[in-house]
C-alpha positions as CSV (number, residue, x, y, z in Angstrom):
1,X,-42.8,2.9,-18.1
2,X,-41.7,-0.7,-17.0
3,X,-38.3,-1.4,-18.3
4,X,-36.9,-5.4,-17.8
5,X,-33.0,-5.1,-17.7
6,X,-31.2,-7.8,-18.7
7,X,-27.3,-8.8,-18.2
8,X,-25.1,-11.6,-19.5
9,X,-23.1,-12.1,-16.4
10,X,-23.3,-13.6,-13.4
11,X,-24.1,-11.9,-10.3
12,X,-21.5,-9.6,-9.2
13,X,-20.7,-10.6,-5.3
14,X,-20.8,-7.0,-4.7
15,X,-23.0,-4.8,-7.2
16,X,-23.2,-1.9,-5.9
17,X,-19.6,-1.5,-6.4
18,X,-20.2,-2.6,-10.1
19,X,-20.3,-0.1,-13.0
20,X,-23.3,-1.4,-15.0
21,X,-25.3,-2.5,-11.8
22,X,-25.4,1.4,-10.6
23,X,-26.2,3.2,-14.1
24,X,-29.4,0.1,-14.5
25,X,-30.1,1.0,-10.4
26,X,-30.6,5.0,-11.6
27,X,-33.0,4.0,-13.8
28,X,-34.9,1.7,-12.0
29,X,-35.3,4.2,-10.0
30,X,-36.3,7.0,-12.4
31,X,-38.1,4.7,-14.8
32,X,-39.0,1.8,-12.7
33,X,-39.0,-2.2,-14.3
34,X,-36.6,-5.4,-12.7
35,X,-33.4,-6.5,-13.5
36,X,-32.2,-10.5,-14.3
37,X,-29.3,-12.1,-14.9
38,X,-29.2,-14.4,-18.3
39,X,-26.3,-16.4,-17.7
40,X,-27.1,-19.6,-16.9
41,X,-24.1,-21.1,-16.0
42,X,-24.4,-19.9,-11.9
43,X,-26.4,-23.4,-12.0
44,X,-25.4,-25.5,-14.6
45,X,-23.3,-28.3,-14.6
46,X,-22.2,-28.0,-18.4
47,X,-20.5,-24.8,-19.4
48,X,-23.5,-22.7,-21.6
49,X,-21.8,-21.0,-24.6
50,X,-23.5,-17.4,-25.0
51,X,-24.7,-18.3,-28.1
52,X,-27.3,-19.7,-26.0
53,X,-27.8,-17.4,-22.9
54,X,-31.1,-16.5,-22.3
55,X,-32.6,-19.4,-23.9
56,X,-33.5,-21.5,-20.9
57,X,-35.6,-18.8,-19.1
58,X,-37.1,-17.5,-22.6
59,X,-40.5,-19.1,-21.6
60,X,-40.5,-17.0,-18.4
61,X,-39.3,-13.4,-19.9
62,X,-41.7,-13.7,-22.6
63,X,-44.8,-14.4,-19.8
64,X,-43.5,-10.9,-17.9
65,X,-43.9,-9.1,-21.2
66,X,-47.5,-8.7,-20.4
67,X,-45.9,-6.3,-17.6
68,X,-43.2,-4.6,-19.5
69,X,-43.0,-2.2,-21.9
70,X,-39.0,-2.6,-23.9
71,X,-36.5,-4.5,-22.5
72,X,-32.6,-3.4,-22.0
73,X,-29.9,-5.3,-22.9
74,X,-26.3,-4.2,-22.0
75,X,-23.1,-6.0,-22.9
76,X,-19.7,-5.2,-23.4
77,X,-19.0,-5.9,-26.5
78,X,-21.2,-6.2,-30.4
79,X,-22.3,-10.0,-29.8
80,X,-25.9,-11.1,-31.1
81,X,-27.5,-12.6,-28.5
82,X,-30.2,-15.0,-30.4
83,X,-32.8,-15.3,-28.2
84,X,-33.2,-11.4,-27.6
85,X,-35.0,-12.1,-31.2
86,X,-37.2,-13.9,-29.6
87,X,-39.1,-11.4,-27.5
88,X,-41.6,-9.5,-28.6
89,X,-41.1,-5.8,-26.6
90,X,-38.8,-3.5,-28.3
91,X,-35.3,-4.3,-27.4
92,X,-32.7,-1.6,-27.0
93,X,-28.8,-3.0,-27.1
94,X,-26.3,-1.3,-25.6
95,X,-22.7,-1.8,-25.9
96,X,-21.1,-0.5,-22.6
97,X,-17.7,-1.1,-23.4
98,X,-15.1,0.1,-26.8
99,X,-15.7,-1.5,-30.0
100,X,-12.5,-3.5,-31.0
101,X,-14.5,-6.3,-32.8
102,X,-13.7,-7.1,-36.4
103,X,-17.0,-8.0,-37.3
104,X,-20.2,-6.7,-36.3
105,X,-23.1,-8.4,-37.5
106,X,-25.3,-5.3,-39.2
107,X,-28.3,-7.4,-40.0
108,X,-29.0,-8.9,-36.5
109,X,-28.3,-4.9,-35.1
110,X,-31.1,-3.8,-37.6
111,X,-34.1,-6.0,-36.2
112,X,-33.3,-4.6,-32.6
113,X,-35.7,-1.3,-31.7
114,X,-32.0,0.8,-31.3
115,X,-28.5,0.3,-30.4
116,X,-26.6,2.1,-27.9
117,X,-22.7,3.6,-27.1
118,X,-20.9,5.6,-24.9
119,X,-18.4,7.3,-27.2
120,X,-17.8,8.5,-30.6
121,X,-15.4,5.7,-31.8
122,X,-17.7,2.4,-30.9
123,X,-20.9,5.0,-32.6
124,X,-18.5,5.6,-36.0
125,X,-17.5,1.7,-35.9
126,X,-21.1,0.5,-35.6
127,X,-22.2,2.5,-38.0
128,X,-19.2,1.8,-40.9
129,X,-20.4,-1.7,-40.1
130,X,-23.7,-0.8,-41.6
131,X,-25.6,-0.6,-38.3
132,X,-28.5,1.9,-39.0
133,X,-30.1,2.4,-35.4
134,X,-27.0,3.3,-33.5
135,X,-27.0,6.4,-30.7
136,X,-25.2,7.7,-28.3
137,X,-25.9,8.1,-24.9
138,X,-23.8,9.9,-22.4
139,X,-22.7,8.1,-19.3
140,X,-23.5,9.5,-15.7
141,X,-22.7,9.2,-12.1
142,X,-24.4,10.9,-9.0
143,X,-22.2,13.7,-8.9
144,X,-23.5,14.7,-5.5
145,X,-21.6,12.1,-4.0
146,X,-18.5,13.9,-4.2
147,X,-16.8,17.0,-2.9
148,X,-13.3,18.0,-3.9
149,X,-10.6,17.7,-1.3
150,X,-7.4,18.7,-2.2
151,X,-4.1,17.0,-1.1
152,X,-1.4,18.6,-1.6
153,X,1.5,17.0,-4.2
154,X,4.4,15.9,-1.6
155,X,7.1,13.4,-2.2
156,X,5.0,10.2,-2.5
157,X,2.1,10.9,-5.4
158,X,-0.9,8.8,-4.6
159,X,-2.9,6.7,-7.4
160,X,-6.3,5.3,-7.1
161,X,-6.8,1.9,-9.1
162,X,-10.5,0.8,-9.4
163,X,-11.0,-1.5,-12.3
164,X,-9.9,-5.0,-10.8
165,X,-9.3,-7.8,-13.1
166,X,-12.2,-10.9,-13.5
167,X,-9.3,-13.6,-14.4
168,X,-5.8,-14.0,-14.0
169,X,-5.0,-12.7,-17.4
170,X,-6.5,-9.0,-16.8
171,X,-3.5,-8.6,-14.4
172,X,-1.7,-7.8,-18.0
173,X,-4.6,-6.6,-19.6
174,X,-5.6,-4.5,-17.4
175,X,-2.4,-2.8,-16.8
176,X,-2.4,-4.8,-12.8
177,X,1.1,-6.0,-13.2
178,X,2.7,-3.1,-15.1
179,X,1.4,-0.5,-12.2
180,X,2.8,-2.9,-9.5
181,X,6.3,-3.1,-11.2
182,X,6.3,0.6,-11.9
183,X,5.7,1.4,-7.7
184,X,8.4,-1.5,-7.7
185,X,10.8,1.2,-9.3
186,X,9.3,4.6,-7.9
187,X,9.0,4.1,-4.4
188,X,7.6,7.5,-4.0
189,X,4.3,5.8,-5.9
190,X,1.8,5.2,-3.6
191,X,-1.1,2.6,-5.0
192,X,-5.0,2.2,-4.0
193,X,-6.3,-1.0,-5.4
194,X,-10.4,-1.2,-5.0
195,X,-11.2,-4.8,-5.3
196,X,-14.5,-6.8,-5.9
197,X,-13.9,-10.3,-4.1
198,X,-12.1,-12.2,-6.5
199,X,-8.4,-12.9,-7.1
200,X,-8.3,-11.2,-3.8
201,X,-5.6,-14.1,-2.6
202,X,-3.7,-13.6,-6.1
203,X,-3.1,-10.0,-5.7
204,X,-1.9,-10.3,-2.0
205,X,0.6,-12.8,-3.7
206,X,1.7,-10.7,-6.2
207,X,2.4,-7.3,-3.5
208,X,4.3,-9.7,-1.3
209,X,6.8,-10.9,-3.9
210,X,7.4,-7.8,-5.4
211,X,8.1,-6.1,-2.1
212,X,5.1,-3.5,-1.5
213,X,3.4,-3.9,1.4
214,X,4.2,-0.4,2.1
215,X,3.3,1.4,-1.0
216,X,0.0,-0.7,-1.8
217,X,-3.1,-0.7,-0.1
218,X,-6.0,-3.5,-0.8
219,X,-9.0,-2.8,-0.5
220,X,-12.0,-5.3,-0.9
221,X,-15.0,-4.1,0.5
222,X,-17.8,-1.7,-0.4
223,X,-16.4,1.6,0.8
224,X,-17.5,5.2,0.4
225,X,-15.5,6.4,-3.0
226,X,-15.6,10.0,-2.2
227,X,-13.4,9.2,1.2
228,X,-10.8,6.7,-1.0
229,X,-10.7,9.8,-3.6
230,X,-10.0,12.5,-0.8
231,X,-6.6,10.5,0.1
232,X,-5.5,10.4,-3.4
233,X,-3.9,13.0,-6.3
234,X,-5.4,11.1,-9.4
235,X,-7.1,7.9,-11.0
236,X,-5.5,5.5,-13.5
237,X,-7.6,3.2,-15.7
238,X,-5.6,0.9,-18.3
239,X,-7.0,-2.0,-20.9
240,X,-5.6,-3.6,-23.8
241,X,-8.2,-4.2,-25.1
242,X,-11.0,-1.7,-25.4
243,X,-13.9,-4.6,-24.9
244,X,-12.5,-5.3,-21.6
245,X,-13.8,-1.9,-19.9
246,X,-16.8,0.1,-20.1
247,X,-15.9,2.9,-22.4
248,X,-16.0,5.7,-19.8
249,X,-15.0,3.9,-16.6
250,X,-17.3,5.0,-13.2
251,X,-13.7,5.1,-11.3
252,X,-12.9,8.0,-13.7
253,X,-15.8,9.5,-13.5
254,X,-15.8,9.4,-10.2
255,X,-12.4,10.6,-10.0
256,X,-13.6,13.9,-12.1
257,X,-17.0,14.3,-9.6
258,X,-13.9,14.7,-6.6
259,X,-11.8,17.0,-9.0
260,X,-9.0,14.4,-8.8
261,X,-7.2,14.1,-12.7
262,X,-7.6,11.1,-14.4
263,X,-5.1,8.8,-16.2
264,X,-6.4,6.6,-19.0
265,X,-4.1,4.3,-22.2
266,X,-5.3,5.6,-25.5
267,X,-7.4,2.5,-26.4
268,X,-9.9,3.4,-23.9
269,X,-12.5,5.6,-25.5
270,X,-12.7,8.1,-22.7
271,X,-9.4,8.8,-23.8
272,X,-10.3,11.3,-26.3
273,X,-12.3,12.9,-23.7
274,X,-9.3,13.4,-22.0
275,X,-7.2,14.6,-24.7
276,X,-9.6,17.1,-25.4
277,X,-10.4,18.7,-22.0
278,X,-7.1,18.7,-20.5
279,X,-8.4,16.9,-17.1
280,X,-5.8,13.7,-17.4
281,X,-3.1,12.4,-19.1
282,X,-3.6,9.8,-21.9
283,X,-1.1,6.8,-21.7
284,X,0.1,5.2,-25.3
285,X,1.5,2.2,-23.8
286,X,0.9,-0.3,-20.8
287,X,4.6,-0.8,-19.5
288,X,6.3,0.8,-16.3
289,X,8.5,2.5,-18.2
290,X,5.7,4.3,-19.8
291,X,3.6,4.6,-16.9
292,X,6.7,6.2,-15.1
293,X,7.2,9.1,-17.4
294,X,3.7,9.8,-17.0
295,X,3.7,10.1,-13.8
296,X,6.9,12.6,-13.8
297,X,4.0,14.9,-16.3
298,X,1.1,14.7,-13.9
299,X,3.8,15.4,-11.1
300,X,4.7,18.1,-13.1
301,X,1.3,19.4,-14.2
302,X,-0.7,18.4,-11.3
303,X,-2.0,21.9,-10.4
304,X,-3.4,22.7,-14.0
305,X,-4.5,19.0,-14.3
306,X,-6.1,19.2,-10.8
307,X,-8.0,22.4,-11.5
308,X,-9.2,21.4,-15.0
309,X,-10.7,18.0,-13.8
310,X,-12.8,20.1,-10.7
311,X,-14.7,21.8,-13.4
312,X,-15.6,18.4,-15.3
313,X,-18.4,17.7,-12.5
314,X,-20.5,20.4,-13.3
315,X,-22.1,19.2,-16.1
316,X,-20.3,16.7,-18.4
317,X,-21.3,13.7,-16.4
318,X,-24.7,14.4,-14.3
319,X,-26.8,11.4,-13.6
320,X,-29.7,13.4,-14.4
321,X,-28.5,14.0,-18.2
322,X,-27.7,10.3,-18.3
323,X,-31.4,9.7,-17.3
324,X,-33.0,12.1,-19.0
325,X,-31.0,10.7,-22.4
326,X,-32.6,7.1,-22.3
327,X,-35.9,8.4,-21.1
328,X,-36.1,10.0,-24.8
329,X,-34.6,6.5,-26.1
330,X,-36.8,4.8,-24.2
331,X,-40.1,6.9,-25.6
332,X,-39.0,7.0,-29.0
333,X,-39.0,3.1,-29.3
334,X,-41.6,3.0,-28.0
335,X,-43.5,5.4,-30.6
336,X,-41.8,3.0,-33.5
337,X,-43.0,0.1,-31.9
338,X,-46.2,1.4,-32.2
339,X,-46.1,2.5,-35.8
């Protein structure tokens, strides 16, 4: 089966440490095909609107359809990306992160081969939009990566943060400036940030003025996860918005693979994941006040949380379930294709 991947951003400067670049990499791997990059804007002068992504190398994917079987489109959020109309493989859409849109366009949705979510809520959304093809695919990480190492709950409580902001404005959104003012108040809190090359110089600002040299550590590089996760009691994850993250975060996942807890705001899907298996904490709010009484309950909690979120890795999460999931998808299209 040849599988051409296709994603609307630009190059991430380091994808393996990117989300989306890993799950597409798994199956490559399993399934085999290529992966491109649609936005054009890397090398245009002119800023290109979405609307017309994909347009200006539409000549060239439709001449490596004599070589591929479907193509895979993922994105974060429900946008209909014209030209993927024009191809003439089966086209499966999936929508990586939470569904916060208001309007979903049901008709364009229909004339793909399937659509695909993560989680309950973005499935339930699409389909009270009138979307008829909608599944749901679990998510999956190479659990085999991990080990659990425990470390024990001492004075300072250590927090991995693995979801770095793209712009200056996901320092709110993505909870970056209500973490750093809550270690400005707790100086027991202790603060991982993994970071992926951008805003680097804006974040060292940031730790400087507040103070917290010596409760933050900065991390931009590729670096083994399972090592960052040893030196830490939990993961925290926060959005505002549920478009800006993939509905169940790799850094939480991962976090679950090491048997470290998780915590995660309640507009994240993942979320009711957590609510249900007792492996985290859910957050209602992104402020430090909130984010300081939380950490008092995983404080508090942190050996029931701890032992909970060790037996999540077993079998919710399992890159091989992942695989196997959207090796059906895949097969099924391609029988209705065929019909």
């Amino acid at each position: 089966m040849n599988v051409l991947y296709h994603l609307p951003i630009l190059p991430p400067k380091m994808p393996a440490g990117e989300a989306l670049s890993q799950e597409i990499q798994a199956l490559r791997e399993h399934n085999g095909g290529d992966l491109v990059y649609v936005n054009p804007n890397q090398n245009s002068v002119l800023y290109i609107p979405r609307l017309l992504f994909g347009f200006p190398m539409l000549k060239v994917l439709r001449d490596r359809e004599k070589n591929v079987d479907m193509h895979h489109f993922y994105n974060p959020d429900p946008f209909p990306y014209p030209y993927l109309l024009r191809l003439r493989r089966p086209v499966i859409y999936t929508v990586s992160s939470g569904i916060s849109a208001k309007r979903i366009n049901a008709r364009y949705f229909n004339r793909l081969a399937a659509v695909t979510v993560y989680d309950e809520r973005s499935q339930q959304r699409l389909v009270q939009a009138g979307v008829h093809n909608v599944h749901l695919v679990p998510p999956g990480i190479d659990t085999s990566r991990f080990t659990c190492t425990a470390l024990p709950l001492e004075r300072k409580l250590r927090l991995l943060v693995a979801s770095a902001p793209w712009t200056r404005a996901q320092f709110r959104t993505k909870g970056i400036d209500a973490l750093l003012e809550a270690a400005q108040q707790d100086p027991r809190l202790q603060l991982t940030f993994l970071w992926r090359g951008i805003l680097v110089e804006e974040m060292k600002k940031r730790i400087h003025s507040l103070g917290l040299e010596s409760q933050i550590t900065l991390i931009d590089a590729l670096v083994d996860v399972n090592q960052i996760l040893a030196g830490v009691h939990a993961t925290i994850t926060l959005a505002t918005d549920a478009a800006l993250i993939k509905a169940y975060p790799h850094s939480l996942l991962d976090s679950l693979a090491a048997g470290k807890p998780v915590l995660v705001n309640r507009v994240i899907p993942m979320a009711d994941y957590v609510a249900r298996t007792g492996c985290g904490i859910v957050i209602e709010t992104i402020s430090d006040s909130c984010i300081i009484k939380v950490l008092e309950l995983l404080r508090t909690n942190y050996t029931v949380l701890q032992t909970q979120s060790d037996s999540m890795k077993k079998h919710d999460f399992t890159q091989a379930r992942m695989v196997e999931a959207w090796t059906k998808l895949y097969k099924r299209s391609l029988r209705r294709d065929m019909t």
